[in-house]
C-alpha positions in Angstrom: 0.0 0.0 0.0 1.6 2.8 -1.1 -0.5 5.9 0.5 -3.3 6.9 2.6 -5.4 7.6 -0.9 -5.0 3.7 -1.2 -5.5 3.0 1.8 -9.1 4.6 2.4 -9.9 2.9 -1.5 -9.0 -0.7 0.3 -11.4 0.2 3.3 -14.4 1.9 0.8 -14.1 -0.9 -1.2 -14.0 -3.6 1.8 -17.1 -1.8 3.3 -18.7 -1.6 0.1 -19.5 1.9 0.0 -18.9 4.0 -3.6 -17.1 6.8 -3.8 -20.1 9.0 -4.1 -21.5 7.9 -0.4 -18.2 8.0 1.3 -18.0 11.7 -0.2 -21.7 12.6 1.2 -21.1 10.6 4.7 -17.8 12.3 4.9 -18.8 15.5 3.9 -17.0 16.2 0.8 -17.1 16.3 -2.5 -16.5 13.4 -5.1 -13.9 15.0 -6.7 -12.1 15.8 -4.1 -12.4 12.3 -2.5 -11.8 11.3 -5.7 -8.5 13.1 -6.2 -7.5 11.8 -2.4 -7.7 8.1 -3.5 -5.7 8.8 -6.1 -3.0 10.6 -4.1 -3.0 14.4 -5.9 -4.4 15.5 -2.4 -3.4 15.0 1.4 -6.4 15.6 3.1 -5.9 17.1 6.3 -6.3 15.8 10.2 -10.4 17.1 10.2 -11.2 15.7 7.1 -9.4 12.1 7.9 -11.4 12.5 10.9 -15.0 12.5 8.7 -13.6 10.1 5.9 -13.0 7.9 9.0 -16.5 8.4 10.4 -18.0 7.2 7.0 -16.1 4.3 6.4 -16.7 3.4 10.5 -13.1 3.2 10.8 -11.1 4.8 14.1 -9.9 8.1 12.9 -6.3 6.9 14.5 -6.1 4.5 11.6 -6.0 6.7 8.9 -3.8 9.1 11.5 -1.1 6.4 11.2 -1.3 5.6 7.6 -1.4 9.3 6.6 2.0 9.8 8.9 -0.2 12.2 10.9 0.3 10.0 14.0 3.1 8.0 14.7 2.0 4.2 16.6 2.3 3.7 19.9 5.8 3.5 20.8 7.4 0.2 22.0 5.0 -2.1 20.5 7.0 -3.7 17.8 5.0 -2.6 14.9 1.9 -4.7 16.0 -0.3 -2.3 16.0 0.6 -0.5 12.4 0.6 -4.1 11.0 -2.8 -4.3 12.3 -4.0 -1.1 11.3 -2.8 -1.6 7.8 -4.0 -5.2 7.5 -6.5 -5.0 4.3 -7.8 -8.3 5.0 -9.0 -7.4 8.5 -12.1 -5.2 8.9 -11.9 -2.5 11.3 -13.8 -4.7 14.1 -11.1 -7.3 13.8 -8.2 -4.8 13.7 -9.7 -2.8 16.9 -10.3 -6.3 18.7 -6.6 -7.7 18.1 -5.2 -4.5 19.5 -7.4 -4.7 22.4 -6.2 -8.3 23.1 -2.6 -7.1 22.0 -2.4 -4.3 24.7 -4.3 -6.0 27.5 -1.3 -8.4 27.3 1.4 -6.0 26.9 -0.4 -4.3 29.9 -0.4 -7.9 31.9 3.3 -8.5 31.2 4.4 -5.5 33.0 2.1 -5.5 35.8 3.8 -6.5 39.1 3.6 -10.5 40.5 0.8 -10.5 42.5 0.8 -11.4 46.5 0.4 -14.9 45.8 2.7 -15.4 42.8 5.2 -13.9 45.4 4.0 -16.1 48.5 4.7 -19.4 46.3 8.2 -18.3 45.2 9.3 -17.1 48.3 8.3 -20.2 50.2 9.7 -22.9 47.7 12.9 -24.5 49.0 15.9 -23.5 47.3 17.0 -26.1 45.1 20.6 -27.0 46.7 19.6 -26.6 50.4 17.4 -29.7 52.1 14.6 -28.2 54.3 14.6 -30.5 57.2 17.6 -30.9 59.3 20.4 -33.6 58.8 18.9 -35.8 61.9 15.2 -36.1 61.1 16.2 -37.6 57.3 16.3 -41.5 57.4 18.9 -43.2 56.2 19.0 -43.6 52.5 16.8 -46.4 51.1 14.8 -46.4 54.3 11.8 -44.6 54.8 12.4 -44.3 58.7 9.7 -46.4 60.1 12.0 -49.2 59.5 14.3 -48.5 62.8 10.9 -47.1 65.1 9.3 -51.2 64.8 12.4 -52.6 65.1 13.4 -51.3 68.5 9.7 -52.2 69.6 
């Protein structure tokens, strides 16, 4: 995809609206939307915003595709790989990066009381957590020597 022009064709033509009732939703004419697809106009920030509202997109897509916006820093290009994604409708996308940041929020959250509880009171590995004494003899489980002396 080589600019935002094609990118709002993709999404008209993946929501199945013509050109002439993108214009009218978006309030603009067909020309000029016209000329946008085409790329011999960059539409500004307001009227992404209403080409965004008649295709029932998130203005922040078109934001990112038109370099307006830069994505969310630190996230590896997920979400502009989703954004762009012209087999995923804008549910899908808006979904996925829901999922996507509700882990990325998860992951750097804190261990919780109980995650810390369990850690803290495993042995550690090397050290045997009863004393020398109360260990039976190897091979023995130590109820061998209590019947015997009975």
């Amino acid at each position: 995809m080589n600019s935002i022009g094609d990118y709002i064709w993709q999404q008209r033509e993946q929501a199945k609206i013509s050109l002439r009732q993108l214009a009218d939703q978006a309030g603009v004419s067909n020309p000029y939307l016209s000329q946008v697809e085409r790329g011999l106009r960059k539409p500004s920030a307001e009227i992404l915003q209403q080409i965004a509202k008649g295709l029932r997109i998130s203005a922040e897509a078109l934001y990112v595709q038109a370099g307006i916006l830069e994505d969310h820093p630190g996230d590896s290009g997920v979400r502009s790989a989703l954004l762009t994604d012209p087999q995923l409708t804008e549910r899908q996308k808006q979904v996925l990066i829901e999922i996507y940041e509700s882990f990325r929020k998860e992951s750097q959250k804190p261990p919780t009381a109980e995650v810390v509880a369990v850690v803290r009171d495993r042995p550690k590995p090397d050290v045997d957590p009863k004393p020398a004494e109360d260990n039976p003899p190897a091979g023995t489980d130590g109820w061998a020597e209590a019947t015997d002396a009975v």
